[in-house]
C-alpha positions in Angstrom: 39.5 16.1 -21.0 36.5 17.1 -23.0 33.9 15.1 -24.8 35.9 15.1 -28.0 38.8 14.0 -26.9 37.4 11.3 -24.8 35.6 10.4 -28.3 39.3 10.4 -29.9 40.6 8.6 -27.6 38.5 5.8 -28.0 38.8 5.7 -31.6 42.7 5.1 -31.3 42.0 2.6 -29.0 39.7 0.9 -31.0 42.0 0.8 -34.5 44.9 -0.1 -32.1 43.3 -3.4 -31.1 41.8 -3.7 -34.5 45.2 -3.4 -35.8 46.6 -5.4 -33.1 43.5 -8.1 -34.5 44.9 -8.0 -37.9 48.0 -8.2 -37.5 47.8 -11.4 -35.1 45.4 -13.0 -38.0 48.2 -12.4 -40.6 51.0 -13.4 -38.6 49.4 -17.0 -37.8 50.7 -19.8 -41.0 47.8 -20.6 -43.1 46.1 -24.4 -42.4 47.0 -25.0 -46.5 50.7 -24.1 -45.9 51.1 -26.1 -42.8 51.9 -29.6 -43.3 49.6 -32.5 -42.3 51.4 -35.4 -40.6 50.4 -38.7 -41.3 51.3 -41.8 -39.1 52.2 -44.8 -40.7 54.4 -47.7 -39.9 57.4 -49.1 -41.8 60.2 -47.0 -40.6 63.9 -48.5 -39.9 63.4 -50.9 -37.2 59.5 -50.6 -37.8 59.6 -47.5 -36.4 56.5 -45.5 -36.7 57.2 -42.8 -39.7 56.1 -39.4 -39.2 55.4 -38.4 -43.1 55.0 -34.3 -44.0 54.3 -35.4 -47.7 50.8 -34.6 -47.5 50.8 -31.0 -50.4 51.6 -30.1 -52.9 55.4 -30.4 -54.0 56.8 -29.1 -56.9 60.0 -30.5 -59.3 63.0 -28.8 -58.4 64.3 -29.8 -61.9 61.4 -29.1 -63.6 59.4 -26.6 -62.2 56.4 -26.9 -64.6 56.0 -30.8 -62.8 54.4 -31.3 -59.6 53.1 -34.1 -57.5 50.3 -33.1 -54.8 50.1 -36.2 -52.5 46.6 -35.8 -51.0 45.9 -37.0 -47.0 42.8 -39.8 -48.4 46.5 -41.9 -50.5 45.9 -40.0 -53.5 48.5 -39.0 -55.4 48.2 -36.9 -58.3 51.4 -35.4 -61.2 50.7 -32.6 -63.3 52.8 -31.1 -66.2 52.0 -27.7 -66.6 50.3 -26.2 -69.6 49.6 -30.3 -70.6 46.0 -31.8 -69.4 46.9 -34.6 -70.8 49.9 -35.4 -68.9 47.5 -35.3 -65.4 47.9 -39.0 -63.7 46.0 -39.8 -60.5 47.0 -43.0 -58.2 47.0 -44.0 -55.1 50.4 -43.6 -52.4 50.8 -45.5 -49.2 53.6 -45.8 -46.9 54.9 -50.1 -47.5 56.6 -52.4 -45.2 57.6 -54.9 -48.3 59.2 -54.2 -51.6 59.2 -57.0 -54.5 63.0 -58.7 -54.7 63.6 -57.8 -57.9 64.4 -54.4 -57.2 67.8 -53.0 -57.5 68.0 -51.2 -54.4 65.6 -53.9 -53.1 67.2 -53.7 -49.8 66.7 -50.0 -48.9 66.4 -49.1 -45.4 64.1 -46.3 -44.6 60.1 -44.6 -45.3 59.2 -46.7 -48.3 56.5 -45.3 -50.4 54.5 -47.3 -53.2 52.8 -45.1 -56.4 50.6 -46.8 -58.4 49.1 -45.1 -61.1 47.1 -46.5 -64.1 50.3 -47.4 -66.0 52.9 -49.0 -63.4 53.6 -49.2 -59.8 56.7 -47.0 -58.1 58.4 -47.6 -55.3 60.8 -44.7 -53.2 63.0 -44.4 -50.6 62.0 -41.2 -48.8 65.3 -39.6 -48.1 66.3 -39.1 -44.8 66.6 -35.0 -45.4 63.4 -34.5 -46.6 61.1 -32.6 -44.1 58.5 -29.7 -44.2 60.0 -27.3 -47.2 61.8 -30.3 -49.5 61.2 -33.8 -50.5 63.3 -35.9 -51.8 62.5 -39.6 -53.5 65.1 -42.2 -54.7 63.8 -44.6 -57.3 63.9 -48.2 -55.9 64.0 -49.0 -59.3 67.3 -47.4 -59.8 66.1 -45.0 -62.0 67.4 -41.7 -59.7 66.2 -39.3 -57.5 63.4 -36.8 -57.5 63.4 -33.7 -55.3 60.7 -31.0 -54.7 60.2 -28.0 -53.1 56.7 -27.2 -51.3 54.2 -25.5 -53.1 51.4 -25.9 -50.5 
C-alpha cells in the first residue's frame, strides 16, 4: 500500500470512531429526560416511597396546563399563554392527612401542595411511574393525570 492509501485509510478510520463517538453520545437519554428519584417515607405500611415526580408533567386533559414539581419541594402550575395563572408552592411526600377529608383514609404515596391560596392533598396512583402521573384529589374533587414533559 502506498502513502496515499495508508493516508485514506486512516481517515476512514478516524470518521468511523468519530461516528462511532457520536452516535454513542446521541444514543445515551439526556440527564433532563431521566427522572430523579426522591426517597421519602409514608408508603403503605410506611414503606419507603420511591417518587419519579421530580419534572415537568403536563395535563393530559388539558395540554396547555402543567405542573413541574422541582427536586428542592417546589412545585410550580402554569397555564399556557396566561402569566398570571403561574402559582408556585411547596410539595412534600406526608404521613398524616387532616380527618375531614373525604377519602381521609387513602392508603398509598400521599402528597401535600400548598400554594399561596389552599393546601392539596393526593393520593399518588399506584400506576403512575416514569412517563405518566396520576393524582386523586383527597378532597374528592377527581383525578389529575399527566404525561412527562421533561
Amino acid at each position: 500500500m502506498n502513502g496515499k492509501g495508508k493516508v485514506v485509510l486512516a481517515w476512514i478510520i478516524v470518521l468511523i470512531l468519530i461516528g462511532a463517538g457520536v452516535w454513542y453520545y446521541l444514543s445515551m437519554p439526556s440527564p433532563a429526560a431521566a427522572p430523579i428519584p426522591v426517597e421519602q417515607d409514608g408508603g403503605i405500611g410506611g414503606e419507603p416511597v420511591q417518587s419519579d415526580i421530580v419534572g415537568t408533567w403536563r395535563s393530559t386533559e388539558d395540554a396547555k396546563f402543567t405542573r413541574e414539581f422541582r427536586a428542592d419541594g417546589t412545585v410550580v402550575d402554569s397555564y399556557e399563554g396566561e402569566e398570571s395563572a403561574t402559582v408556585e408552592g411547596k410539595w412534600e411526600f406526608v404521613e398524616e392527612i387532616p380527618d375531614d377529608l373525604p377519602f381521609a383514609d387513602a392508603e398509598g404515596a400521599i402528597i401535600r401542595i400548598t400554594d399561596e391560596y389552599e393546601t392539596y392533598y393526593f393520593r399518588v396512583n399506584d400506576e403512575s411511574r416514569y412517563e405518566a402521573l396520576s393524582l386523586t384529589y383527597l378532597s374528592g374533587n377527581g383525578v389529575l393525570t399527566f404525561e412527562r414533559v421533561q
